[in-house]
C-alpha positions in Angstrom: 3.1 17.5 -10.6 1.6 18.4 -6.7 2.9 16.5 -3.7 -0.3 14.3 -3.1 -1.0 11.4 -1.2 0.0 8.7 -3.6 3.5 11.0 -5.2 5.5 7.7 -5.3 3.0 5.5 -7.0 2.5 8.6 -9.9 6.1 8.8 -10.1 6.4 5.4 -11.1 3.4 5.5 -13.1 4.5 8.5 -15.5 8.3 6.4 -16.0 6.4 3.7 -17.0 4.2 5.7 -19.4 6.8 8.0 -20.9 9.2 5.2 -20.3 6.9 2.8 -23.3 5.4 5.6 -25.4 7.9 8.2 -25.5 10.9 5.9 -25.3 12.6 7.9 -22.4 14.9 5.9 -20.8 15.6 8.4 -17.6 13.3 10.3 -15.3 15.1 12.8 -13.1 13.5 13.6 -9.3 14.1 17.3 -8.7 13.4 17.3 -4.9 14.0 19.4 -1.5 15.3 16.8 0.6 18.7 16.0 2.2 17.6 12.6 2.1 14.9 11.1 -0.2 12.2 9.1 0.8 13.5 5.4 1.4 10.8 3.9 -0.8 12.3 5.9 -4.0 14.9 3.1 -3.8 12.5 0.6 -4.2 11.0 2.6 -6.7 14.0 3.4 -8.7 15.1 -0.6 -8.7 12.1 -1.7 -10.0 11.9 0.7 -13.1 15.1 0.0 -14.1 14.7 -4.3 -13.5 11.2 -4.5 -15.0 11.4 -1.3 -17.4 14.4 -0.5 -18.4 13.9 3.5 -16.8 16.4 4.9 -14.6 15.6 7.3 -11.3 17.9 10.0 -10.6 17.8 11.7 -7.3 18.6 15.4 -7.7 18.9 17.4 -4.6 18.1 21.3 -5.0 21.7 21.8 -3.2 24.6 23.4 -4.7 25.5 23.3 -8.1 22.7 21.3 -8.8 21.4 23.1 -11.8 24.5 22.4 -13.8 24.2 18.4 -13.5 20.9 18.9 -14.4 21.9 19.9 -17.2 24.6 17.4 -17.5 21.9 14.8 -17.1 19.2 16.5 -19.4 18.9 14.5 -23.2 16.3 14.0 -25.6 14.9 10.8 -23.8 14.8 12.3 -20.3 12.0 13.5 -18.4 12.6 16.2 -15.2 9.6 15.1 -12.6 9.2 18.4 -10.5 6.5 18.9 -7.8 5.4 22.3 -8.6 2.9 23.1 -5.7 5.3 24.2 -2.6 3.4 27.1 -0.7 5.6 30.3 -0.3 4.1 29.6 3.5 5.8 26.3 3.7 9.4 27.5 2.1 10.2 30.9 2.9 13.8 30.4 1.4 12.5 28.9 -1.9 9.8 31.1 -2.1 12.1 34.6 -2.1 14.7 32.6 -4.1 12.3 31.3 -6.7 11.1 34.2 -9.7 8.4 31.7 -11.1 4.9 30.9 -9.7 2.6 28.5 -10.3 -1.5 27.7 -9.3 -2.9 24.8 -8.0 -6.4 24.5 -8.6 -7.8 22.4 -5.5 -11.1 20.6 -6.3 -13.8 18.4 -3.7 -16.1 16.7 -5.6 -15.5 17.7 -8.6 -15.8 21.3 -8.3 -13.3 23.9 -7.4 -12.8 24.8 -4.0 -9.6 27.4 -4.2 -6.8 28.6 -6.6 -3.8 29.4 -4.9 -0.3 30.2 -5.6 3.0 28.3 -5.5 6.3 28.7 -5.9 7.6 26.8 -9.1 10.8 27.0 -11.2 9.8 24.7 -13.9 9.0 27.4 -16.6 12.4 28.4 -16.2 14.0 25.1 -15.8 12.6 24.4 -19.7 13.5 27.7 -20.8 17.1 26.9 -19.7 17.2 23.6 -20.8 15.2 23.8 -24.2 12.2 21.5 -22.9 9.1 21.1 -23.3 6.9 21.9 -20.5 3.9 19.3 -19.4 2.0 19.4 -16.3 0.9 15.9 -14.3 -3.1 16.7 -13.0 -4.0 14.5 -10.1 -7.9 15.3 -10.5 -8.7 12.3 -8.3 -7.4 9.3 -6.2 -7.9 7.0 -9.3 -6.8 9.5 -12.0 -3.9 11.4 -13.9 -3.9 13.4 -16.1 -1.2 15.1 -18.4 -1.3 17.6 -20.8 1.2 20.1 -22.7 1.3 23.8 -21.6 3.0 26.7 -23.4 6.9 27.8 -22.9 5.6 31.2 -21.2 2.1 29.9 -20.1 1.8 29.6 -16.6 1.2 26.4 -14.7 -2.0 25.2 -13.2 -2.3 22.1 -11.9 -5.2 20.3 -10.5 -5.5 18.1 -7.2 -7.9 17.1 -4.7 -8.5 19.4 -1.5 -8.4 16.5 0.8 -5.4 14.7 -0.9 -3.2 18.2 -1.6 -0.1 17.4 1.5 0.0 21.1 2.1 -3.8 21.8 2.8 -3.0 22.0 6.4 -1.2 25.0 5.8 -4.4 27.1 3.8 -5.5 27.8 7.6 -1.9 29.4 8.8 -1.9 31.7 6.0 -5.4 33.2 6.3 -4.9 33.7 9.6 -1.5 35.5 9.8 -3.0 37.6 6.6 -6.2 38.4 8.9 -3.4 39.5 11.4 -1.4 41.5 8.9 -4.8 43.8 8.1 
């Protein structure tokens, strides 16, 4: 899925989802942080009091891969945001073989495609998943939809709502200075 505006309310939207149609009882947060967002606590309580889903934190730090795969069963679902700019993570980016797009849209239409650093075809490949990707078309919709072992991601969001956007500016201007 793409860091958006409203990342914590489609978190806890998908558990819910996958959570009563799939019958997946976990949802594991890959994410960058040394310490998560406060509000995923909240989060994570009330999935497991009202729906029986548990939240596990994964930090991308040290032998993280191997608990992943530890933690990885049939009824769990990895929730990976797929849409960091190489700009934004210089380490990740040079560390990372797989890339994504992200398709940004303004009403309706698309505005830009642009690339991303994502390890979530390999993740699957690894671990024997499936692969989906989470579209956040619009402030009032999601979207998901199965992609292809060795397809490669794009996902859709907003221009406005997209948290890197700022960032689109930077990079044209330090490729401008590169020519």
């Amino acid at each position: 899925t793409v860091h958006q505006v409203c990342v914590f309310s489609v978190l806890f939207q998908l558990a819910v989802f996958v959570g009563k149609n799939r019958k997946c009882g976990q949802v594991v947060l890959l994410h960058q942080g040394q310490r998560p967002e406060p509000r995923l606590r909240i989060v994570a309580d009330l999935l497991r009091r009202a729906h029986g889903v548990t939240l596990v934190l994964q930090p991308l730090r040290g032998n993280w891969f191997a608990r992943l795969g530890r933690l990885t069963t049939p009824d769990t679902v990895i929730y990976y945001l797929t849409d960091m700019p190489p700009e934004a993570f210089p380490q990740a980016a040079r560390r990372e073989r797989g890339r994504s797009r992200l398709l940004l849209t303004h009403d309706q239409g698309p505005v830009l495609q642009v690339e991303t650093v994502s390890g979530s075809q390999s993740f699957a490949r690894r671990l024997g998943a499936r692969r989906i990707v989470l579209d956040y078309p619009s402030s009032d919709s999601l979207r998901i939809r199965p992609i292809g072992a060795d397809e490669a991601a794009v996902s859709i969001c907003p221009l406005e709502d997209w948290l890197f956007w700022p960032l689109l500016g930077a990079a044209r201007q330090q490729a401008v200075r590169a020519q």
